[in-house]
DSSP file (Angstrom, degrees, kcal/mol; ACC not computed):
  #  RESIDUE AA STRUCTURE BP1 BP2  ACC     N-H-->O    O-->H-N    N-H-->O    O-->H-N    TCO  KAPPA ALPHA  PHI   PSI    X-CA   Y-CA   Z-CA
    1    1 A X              0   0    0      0, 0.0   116,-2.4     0, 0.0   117,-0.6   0.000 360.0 360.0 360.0 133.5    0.0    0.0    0.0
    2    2 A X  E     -ab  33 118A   0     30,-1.7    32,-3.9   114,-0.2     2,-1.2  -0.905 360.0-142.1 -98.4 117.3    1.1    3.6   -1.0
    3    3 A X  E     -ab  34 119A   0    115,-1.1   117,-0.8    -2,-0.4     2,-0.4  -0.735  11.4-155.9 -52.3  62.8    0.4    6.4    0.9
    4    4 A X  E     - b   0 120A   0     30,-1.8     2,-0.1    -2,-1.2    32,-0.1  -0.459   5.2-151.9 -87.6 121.9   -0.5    9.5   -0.7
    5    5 A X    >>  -     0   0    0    115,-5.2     3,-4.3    -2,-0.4     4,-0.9  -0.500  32.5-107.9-105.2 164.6   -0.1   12.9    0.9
    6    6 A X  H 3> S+     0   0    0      1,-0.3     4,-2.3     2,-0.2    -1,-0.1   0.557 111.2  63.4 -67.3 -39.6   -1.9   15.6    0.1
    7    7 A X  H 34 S+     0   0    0      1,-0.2    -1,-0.3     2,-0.2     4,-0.3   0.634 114.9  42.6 -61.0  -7.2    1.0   18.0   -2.1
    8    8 A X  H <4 S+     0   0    0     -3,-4.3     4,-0.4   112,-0.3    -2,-0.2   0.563 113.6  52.2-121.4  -6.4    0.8   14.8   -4.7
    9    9 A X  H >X S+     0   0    0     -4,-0.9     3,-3.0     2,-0.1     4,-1.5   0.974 102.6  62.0 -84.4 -41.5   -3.6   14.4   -4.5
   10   10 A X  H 3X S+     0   0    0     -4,-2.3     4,-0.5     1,-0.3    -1,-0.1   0.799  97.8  50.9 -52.7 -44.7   -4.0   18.0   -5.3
   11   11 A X  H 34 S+     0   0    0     -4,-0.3    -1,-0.3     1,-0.2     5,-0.2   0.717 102.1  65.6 -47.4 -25.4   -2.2   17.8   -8.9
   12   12 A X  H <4 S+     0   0    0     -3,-3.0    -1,-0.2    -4,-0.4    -2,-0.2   0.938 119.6  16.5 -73.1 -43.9   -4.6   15.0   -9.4
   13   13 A X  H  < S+     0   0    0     -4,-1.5    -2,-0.2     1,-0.2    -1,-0.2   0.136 127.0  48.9-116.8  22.8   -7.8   17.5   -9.3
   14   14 A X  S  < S-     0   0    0     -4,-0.5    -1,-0.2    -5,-0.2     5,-0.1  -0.618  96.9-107.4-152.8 101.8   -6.3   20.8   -9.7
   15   15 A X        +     0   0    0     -2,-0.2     2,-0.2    -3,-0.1    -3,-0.1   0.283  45.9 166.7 -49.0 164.8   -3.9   21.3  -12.5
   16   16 A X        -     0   0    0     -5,-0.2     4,-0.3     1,-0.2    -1,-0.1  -0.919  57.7-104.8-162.8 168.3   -0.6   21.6  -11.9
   17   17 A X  S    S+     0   0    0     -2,-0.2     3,-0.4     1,-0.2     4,-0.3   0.967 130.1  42.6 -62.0 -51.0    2.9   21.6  -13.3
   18   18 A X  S  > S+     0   0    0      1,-0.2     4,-1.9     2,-0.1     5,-0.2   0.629  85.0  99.6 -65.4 -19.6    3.0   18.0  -11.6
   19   19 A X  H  > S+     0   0    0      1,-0.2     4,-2.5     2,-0.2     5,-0.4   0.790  83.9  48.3 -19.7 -74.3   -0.7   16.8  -12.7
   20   20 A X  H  > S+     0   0    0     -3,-0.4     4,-3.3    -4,-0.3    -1,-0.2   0.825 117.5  41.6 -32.7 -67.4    0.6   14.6  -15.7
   21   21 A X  H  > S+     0   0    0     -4,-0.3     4,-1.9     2,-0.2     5,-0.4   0.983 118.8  41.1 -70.5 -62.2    3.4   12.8  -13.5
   22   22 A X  H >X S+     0   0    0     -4,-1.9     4,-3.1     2,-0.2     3,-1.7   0.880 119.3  49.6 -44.6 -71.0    1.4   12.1  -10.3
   23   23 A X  H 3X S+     0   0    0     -4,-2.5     4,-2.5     1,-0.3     5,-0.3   0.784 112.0  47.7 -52.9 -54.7   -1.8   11.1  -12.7
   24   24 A X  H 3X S+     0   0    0     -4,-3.3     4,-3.0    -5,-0.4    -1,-0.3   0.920 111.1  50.3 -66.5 -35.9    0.4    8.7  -14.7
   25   25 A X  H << S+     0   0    0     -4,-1.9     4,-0.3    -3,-1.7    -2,-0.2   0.929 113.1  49.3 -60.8 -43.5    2.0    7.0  -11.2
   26   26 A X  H >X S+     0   0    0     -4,-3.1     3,-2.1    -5,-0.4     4,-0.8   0.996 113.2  44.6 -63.5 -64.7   -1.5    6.5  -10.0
   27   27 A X  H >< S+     0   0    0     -4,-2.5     3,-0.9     1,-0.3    -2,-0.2   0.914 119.0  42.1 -22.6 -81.1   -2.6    5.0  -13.2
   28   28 A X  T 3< S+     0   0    0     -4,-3.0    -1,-0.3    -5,-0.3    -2,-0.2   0.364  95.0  76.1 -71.2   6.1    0.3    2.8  -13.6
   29   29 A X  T <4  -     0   0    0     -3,-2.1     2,-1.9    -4,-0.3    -1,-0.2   0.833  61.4-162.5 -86.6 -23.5    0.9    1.5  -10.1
   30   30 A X    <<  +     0   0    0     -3,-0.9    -1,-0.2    -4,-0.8     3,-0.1  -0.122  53.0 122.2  85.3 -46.2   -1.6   -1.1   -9.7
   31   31 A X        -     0   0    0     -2,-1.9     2,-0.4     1,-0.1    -1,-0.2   0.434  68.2-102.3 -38.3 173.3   -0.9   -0.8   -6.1
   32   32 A X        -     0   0    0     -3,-0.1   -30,-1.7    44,-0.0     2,-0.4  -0.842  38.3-151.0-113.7 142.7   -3.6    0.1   -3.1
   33   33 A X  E     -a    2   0A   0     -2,-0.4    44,-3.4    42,-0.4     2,-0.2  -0.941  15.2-158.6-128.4 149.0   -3.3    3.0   -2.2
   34   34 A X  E     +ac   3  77A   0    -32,-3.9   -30,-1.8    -2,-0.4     2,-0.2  -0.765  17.7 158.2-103.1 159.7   -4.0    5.0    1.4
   35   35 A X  E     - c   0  78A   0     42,-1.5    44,-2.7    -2,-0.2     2,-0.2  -0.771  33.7-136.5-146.5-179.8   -4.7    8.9    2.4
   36   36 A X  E  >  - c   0  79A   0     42,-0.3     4,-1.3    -2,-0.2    44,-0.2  -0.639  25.0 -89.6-124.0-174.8   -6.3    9.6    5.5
   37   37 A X  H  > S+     0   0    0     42,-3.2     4,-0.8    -2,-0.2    43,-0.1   0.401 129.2  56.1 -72.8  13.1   -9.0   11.8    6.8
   38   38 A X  H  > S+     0   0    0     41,-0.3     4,-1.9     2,-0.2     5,-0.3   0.821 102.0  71.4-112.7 -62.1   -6.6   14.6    7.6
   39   39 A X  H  > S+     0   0    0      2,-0.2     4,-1.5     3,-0.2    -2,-0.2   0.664  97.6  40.4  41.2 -94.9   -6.1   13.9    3.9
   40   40 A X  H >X S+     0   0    0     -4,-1.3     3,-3.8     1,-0.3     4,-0.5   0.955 111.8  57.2 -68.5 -78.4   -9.1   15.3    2.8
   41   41 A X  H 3X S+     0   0    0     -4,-0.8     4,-1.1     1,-0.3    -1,-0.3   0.613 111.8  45.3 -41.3 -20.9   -9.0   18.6    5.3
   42   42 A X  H 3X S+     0   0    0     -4,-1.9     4,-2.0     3,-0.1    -1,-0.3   0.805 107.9  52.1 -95.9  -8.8   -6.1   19.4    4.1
   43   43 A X  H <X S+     0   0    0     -3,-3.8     4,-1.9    -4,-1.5    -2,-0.2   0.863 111.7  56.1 -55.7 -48.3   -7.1   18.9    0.4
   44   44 A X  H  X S+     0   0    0     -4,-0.5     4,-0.8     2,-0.2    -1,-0.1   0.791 108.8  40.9 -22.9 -65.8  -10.0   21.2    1.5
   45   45 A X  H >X S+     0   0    0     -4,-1.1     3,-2.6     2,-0.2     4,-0.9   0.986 110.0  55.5 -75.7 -59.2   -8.0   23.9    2.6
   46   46 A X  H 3X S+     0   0    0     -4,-2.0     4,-2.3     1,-0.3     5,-0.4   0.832 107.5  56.1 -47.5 -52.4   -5.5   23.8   -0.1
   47   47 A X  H 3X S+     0   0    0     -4,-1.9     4,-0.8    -5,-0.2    -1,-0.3   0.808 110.8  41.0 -15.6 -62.2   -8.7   24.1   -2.3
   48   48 A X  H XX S+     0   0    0     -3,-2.6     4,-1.4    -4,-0.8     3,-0.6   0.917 108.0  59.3 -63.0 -65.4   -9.8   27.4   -0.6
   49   49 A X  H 3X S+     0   0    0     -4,-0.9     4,-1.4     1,-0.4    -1,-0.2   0.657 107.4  51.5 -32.8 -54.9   -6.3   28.7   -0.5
   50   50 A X  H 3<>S+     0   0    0     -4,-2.3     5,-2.2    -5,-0.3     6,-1.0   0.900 108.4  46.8 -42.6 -61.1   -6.6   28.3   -4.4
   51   51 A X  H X<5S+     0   0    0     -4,-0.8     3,-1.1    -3,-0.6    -2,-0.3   0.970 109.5  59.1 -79.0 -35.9   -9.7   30.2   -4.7
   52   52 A X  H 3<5S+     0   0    0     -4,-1.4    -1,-0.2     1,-0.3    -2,-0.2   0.758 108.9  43.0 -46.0 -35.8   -8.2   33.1   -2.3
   53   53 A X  T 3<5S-     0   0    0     -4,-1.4    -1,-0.3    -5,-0.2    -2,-0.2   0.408 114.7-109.7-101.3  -8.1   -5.6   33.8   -4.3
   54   54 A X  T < 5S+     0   0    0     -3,-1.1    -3,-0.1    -4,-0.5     3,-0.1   0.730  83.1 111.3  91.9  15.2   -7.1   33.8   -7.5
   55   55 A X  S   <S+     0   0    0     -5,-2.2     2,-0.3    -6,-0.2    -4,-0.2   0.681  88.1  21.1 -94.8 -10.0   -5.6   30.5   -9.3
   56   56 A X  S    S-     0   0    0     -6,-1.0     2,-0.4    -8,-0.1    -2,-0.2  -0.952  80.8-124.3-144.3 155.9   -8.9   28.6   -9.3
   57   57 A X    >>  -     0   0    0     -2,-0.3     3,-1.7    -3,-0.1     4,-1.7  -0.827  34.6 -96.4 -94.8 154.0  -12.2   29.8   -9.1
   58   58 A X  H 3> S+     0   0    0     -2,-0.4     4,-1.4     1,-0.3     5,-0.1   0.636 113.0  46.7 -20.8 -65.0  -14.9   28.6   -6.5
   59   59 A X  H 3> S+     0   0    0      1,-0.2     4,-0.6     2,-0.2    -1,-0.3   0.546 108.4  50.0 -84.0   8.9  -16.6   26.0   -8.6
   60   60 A X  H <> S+     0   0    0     -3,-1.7     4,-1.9     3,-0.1     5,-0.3   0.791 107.6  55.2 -76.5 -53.1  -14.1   24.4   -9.8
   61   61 A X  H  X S+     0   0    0     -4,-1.7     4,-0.8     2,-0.2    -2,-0.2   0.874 104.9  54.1 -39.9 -50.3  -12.7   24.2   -6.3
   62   62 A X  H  X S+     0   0    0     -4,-1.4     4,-2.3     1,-0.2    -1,-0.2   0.889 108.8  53.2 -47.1 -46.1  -16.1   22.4   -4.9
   63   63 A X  H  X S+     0   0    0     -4,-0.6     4,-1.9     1,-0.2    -2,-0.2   0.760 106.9  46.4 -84.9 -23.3  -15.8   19.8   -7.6
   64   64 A X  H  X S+     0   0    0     -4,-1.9     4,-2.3     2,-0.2    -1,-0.2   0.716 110.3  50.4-102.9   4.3  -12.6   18.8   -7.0
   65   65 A X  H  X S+     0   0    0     -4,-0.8     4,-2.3    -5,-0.3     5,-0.3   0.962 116.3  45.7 -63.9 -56.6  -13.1   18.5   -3.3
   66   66 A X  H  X S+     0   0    0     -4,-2.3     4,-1.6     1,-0.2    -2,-0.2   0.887 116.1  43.2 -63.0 -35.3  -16.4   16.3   -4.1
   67   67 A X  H  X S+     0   0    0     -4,-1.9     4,-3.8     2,-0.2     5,-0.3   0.993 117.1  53.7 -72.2 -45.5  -14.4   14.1   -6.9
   68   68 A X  H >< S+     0   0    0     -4,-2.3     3,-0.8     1,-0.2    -2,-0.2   0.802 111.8  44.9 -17.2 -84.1  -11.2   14.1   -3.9
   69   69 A X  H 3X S+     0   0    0     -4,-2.3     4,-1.1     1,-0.3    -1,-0.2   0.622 112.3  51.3 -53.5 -40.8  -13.6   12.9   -1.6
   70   70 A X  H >X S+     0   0    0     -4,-1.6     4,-4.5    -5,-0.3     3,-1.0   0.987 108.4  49.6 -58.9 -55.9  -15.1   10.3   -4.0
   71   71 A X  H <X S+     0   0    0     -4,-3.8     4,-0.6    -3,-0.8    -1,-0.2   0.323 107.6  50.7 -95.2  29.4  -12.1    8.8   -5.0
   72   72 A X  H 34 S+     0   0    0     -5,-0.3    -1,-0.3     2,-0.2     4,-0.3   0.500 110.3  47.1-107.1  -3.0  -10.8    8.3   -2.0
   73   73 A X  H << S+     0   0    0     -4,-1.1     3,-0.4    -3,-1.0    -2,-0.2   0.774 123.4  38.9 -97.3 -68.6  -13.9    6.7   -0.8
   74   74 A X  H  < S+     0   0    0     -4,-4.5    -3,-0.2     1,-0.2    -2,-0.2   0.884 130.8  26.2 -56.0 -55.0  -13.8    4.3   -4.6
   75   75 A X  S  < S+     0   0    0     -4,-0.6     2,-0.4    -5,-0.0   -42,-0.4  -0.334 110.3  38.0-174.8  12.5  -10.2    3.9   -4.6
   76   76 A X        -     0   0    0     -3,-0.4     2,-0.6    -4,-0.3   -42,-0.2  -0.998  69.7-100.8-159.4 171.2   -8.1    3.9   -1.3
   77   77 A X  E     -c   34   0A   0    -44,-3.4   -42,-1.5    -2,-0.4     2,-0.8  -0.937  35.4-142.8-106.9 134.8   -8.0    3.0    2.0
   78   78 A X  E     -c   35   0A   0     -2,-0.6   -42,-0.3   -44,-0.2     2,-0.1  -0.823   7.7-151.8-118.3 106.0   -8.9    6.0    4.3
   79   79 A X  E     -c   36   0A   0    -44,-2.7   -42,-3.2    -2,-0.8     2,-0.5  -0.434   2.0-154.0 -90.7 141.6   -6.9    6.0    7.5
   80   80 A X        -     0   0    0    -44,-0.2     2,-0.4    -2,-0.1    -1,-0.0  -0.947  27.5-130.0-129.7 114.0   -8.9    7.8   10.5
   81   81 A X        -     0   0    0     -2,-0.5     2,-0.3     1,-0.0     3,-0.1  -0.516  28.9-164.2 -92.3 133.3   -5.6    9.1   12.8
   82   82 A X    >>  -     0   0    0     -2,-0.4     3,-2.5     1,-0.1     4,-1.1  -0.500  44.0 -74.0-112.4 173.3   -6.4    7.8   16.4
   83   83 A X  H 3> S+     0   0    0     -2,-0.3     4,-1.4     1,-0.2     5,-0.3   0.986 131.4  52.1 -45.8 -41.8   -4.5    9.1   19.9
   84   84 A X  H 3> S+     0   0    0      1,-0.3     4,-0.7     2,-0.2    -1,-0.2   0.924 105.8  50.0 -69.8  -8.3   -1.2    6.9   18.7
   85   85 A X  H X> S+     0   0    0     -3,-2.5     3,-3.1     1,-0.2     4,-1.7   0.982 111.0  48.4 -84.5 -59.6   -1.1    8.2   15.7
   86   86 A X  H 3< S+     0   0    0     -4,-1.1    -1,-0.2     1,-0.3    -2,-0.2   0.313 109.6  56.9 -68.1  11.5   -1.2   12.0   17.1
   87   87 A X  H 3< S+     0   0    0     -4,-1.4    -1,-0.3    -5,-0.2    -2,-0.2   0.485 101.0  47.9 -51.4 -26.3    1.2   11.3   19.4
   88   88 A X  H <X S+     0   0    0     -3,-3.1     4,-0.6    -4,-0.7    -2,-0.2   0.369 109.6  62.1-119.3 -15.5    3.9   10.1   17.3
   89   89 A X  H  X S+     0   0    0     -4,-1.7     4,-2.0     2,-0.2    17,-0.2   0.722 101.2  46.0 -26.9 -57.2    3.1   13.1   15.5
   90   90 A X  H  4 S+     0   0    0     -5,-0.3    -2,-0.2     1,-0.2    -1,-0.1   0.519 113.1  52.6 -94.6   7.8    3.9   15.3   18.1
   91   91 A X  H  4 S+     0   0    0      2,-0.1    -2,-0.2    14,-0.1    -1,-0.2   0.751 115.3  45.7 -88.9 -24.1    7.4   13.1   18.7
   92   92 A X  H >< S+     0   0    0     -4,-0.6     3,-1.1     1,-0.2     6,-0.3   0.812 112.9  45.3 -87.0 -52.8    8.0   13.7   15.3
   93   93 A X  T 3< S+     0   0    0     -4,-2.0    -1,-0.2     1,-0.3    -2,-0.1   0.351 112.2  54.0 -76.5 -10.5    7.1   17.5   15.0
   94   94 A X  T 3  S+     0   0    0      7,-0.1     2,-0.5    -5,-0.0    -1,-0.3   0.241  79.5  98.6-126.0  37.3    8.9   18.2   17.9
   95   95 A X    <>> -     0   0    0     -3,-1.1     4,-1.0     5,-0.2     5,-0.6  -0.982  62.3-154.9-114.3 139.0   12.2   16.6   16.8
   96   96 A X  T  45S+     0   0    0     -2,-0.5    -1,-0.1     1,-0.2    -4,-0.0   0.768  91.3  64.1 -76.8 -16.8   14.0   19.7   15.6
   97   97 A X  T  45S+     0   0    0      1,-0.2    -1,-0.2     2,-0.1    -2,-0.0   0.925  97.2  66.1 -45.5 -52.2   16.4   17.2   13.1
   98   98 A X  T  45S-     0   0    0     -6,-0.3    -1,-0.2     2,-0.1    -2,-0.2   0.846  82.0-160.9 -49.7 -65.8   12.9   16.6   11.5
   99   99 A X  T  <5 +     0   0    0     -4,-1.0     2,-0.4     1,-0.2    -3,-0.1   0.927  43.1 155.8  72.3  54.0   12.2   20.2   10.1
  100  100 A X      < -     0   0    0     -5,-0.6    -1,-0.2    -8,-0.2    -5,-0.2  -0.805  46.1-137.9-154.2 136.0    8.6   18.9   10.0
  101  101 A X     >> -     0   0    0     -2,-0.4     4,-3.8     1,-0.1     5,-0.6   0.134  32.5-118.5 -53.7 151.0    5.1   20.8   10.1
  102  102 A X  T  45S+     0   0    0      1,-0.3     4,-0.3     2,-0.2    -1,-0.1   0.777 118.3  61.2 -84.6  -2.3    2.9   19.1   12.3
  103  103 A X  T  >5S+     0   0    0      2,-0.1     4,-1.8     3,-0.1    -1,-0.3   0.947 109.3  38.7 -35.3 -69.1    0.9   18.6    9.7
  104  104 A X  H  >5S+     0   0    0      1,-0.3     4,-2.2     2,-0.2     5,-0.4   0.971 113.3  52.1 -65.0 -66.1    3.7   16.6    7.8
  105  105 A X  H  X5S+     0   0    0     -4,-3.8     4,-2.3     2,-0.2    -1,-0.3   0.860 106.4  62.8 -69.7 -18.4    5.1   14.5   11.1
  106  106 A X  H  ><S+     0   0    0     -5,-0.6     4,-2.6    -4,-0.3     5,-0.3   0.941 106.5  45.3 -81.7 -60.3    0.9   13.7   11.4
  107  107 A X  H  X S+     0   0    0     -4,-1.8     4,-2.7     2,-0.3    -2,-0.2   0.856 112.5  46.4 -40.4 -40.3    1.1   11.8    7.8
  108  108 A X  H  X S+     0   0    0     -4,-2.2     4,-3.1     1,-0.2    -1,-0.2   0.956 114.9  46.9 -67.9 -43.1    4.0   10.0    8.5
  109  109 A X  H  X S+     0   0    0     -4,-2.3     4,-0.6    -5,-0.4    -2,-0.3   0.870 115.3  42.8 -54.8 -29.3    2.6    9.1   11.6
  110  110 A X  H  X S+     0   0    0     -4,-2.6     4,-2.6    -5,-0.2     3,-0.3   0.853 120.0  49.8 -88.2 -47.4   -0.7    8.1   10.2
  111  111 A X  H  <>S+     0   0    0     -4,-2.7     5,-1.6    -5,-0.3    -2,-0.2   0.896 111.2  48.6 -65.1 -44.5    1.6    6.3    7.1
  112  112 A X  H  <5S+     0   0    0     -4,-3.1    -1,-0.2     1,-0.2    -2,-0.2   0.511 111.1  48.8 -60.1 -17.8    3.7    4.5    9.4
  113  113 A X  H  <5S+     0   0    0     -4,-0.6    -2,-0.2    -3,-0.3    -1,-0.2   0.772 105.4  55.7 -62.7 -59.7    0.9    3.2   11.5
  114  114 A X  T  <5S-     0   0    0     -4,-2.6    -2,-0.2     1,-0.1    -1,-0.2   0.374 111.3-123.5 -88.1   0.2   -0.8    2.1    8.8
  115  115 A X  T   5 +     0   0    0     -3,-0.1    -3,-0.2     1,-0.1    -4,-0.1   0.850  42.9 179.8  47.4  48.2    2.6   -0.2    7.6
  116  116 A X      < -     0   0    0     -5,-1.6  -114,-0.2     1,-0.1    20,-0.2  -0.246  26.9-145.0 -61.1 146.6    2.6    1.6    4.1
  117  117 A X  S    S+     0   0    0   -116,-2.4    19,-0.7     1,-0.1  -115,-0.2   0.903  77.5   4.6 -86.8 -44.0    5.4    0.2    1.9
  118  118 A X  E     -bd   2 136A   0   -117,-0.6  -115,-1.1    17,-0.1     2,-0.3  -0.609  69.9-117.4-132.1-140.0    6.0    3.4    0.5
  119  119 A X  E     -bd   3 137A   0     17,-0.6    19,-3.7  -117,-0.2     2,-0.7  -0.886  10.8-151.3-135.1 140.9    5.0    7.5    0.4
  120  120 A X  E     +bd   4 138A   0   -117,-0.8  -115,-5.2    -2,-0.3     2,-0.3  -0.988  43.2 141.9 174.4  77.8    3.5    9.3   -2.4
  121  121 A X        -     0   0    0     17,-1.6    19,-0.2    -2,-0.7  -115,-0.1  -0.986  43.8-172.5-148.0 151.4    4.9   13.1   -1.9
  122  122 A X        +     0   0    0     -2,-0.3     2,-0.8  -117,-0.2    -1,-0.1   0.475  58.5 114.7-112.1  11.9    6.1   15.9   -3.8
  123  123 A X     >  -     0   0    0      1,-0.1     4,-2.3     4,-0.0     5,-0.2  -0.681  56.7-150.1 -65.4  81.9    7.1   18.0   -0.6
  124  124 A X  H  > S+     0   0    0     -2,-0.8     4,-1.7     2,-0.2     5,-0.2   0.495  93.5  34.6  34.2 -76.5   10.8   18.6   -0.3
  125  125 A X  H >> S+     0   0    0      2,-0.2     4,-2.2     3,-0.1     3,-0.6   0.961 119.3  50.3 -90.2 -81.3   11.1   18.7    3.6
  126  126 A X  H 3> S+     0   0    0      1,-0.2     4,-2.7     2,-0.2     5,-0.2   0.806 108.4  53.8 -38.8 -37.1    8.4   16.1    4.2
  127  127 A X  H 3X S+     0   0    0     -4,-2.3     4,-2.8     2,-0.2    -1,-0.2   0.999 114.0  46.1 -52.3 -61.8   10.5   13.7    1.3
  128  128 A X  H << S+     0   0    0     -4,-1.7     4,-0.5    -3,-0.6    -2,-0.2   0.791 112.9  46.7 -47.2 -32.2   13.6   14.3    3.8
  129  129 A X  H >< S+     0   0    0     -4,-2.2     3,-1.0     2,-0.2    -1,-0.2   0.954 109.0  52.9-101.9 -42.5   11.7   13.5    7.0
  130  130 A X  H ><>S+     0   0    0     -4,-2.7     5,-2.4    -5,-0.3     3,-1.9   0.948 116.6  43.9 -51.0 -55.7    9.9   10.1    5.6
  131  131 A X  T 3<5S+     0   0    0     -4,-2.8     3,-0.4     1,-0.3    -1,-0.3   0.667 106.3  52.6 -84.2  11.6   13.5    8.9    4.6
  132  132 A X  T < 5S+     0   0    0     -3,-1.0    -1,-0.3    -4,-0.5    -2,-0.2   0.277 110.9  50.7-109.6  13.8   15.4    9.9    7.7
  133  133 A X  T < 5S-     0   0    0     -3,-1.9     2,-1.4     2,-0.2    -1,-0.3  -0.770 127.3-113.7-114.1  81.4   12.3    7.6    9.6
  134  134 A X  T   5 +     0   0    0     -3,-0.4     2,-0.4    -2,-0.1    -3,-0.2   0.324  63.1 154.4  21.4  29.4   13.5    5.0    6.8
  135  135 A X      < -     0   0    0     -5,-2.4     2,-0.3    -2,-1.4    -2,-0.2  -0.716  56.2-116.5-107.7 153.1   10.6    4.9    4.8
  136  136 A X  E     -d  118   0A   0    -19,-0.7   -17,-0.6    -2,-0.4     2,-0.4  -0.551  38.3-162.1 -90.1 118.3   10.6    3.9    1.0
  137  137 A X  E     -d  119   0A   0     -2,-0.3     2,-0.4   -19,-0.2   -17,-0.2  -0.960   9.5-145.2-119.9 136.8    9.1    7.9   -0.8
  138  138 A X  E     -d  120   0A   0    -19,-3.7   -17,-1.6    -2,-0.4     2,-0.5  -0.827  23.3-163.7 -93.9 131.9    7.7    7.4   -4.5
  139  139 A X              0   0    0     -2,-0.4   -17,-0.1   -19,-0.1   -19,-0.0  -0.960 360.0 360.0-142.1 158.3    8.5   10.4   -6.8
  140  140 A X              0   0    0     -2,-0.5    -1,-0.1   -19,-0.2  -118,-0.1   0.258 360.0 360.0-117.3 360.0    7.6   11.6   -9.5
């Protein structure tokens, strides 16, 4: 199972320079893939974030929350992060080595919990902090 965090679902339903390559991995991995419910809320906000600034407009934004939502529902398994997981979150986020948002240290906790083989990200710092907890990151 492949994790996929939230910087590599957006490309999937909001163009991007990355769309193509993320779109094509998913296609072609065969693999099961996880995101969680934290997932989706940040998928949400990114949305908004979009329409505040002026790169997407509203309904376009709606719809790709509702298609998000869909095909994570169709098409993954959707990890619900429970006390151990936000704990090892906050061990994670508060090692300073890490350089990682608690946001970020809560997917790898959620991914690691969940005994992903690898990570599905296109974040920089979050890439760095999944391999220095030894975990296998797919990129694109």
């Amino acid at each position: 199972m492949i994790y996929v965090d939230t910087s590599a679902l957006v490309p999937v339903f909001i163009r991007e320079p990355k769309s193509e390559a993320v779109m094509d991995w998913i296609e072609s991995s065969g693999g099961r893939l996880a995101v969680s419910e934290w997932s989706l809320v940040e998928f949400a906000s990114a949305a908004a974030i979009k329409v505040r600034t002026g790169q997407v407009d509203a309904k376009l934004a709606e719809q790709a929350i509702a298609r998000v939502n869909d095909f994570a529902r169709k098409h993954c398994t959707v990890a619900v992060p429970a006390r151990e997981e936000f704990r090892r979150a906050a061990e994670l986020a508060g090692d300073s080595a890490l350089k990682l948002r608690a946001g970020d240290a809560l997917h790898l906790a959620i991914a690691a919990g969940l005994g992903t083989q690898g990570f599905l990200c296109l974040d920089d710092a979050m890439i760095e902090g999944a391999r220095s907890l030894g975990m296998s990151v797919v990129t694109v």
